[in-house]
N, C-alpha and C positions, 0 to 999 in steps of 0.2 A: 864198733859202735854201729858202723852199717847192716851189718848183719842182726843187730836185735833190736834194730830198729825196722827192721825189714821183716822180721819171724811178726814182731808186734803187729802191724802193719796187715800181712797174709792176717792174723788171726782177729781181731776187727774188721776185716774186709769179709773174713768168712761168717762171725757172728753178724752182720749186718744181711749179707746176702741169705746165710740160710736161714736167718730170723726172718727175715721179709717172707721170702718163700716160703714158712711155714705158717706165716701169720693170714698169708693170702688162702694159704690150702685150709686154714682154719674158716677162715670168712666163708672160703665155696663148698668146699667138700662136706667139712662140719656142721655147716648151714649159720654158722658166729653171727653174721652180718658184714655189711659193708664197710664199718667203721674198720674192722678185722683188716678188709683188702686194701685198703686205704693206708693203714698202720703200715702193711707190711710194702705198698708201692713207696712210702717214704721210706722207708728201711731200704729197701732197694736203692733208691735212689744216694742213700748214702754209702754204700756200698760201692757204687762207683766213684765217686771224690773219693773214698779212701784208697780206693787201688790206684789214682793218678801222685799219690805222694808215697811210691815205692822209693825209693833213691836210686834204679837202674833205670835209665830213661826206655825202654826197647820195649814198646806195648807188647810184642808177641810173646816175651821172654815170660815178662811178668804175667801174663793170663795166662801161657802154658803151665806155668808154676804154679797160679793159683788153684788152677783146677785138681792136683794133687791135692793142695790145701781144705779144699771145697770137698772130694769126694770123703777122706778122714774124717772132716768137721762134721760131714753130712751124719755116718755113721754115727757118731758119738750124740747130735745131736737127736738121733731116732732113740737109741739108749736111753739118754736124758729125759728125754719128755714124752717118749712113747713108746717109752715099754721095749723098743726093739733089742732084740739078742743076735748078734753078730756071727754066724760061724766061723769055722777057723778059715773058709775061704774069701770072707768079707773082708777079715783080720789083713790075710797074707795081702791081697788085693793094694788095699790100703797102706798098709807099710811097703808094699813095690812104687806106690805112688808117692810115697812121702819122700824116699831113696829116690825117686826123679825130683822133685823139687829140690833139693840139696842137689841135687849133679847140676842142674839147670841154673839155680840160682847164686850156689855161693862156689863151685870148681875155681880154681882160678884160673884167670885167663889174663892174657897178655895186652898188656895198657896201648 
């Protein structure tokens, strides 16, 4: 139950962070407006409350973990919403990263 409460968890922490962060790039880059950067600083901001309800206490653990999470998610959501196409070196990348989030997060380890 910890465990897929914990995958849930990375994956609402990463749609919040890269939602924020694209909604802000949206606002500046795309010239959206402020409302855009605003949208996406609450999004951020939620983003952090959800990585503090991991069920492993160890800040470092979890944000090295995340960032695995974060780099996949990113990709997919370039795909998603903008058009990006992955090569197989983005791909391998991302699956080396996903493979450290599983070693990191769920290895077992001695109580």
């Amino acid at each position: 139950m910890d465990t897929a409460r914990s995958i849930a968890l990375f994956l609402l922490a990463a749609l919040a962070e890269i939602g924020g962060a694209w909604l802000v790039w949206q606002g500046v880059r795309e010239q959206r407006g402020w409302p855009w950067v605003v949208a996406g600083a609450a999004s951020l901001a939620v983003y952090g409350l959800v990585a503090t309800l991991q069920p492993d206490a160890n800040f470092g653990r979890i944000l090295a973990a995340y960032g695995g999470i974060f780099i996949a998610g990113s990709l997919a959501w370039g795909m998603a919403l903008d058009g990006f196409r992955p090569d197989r070196f983005d791909l391998a990348g991302a699956a080396i990263c996903l493979v450290g989030v599983a070693v990191i997060m769920y290895a077992p380890r001695p109580t």
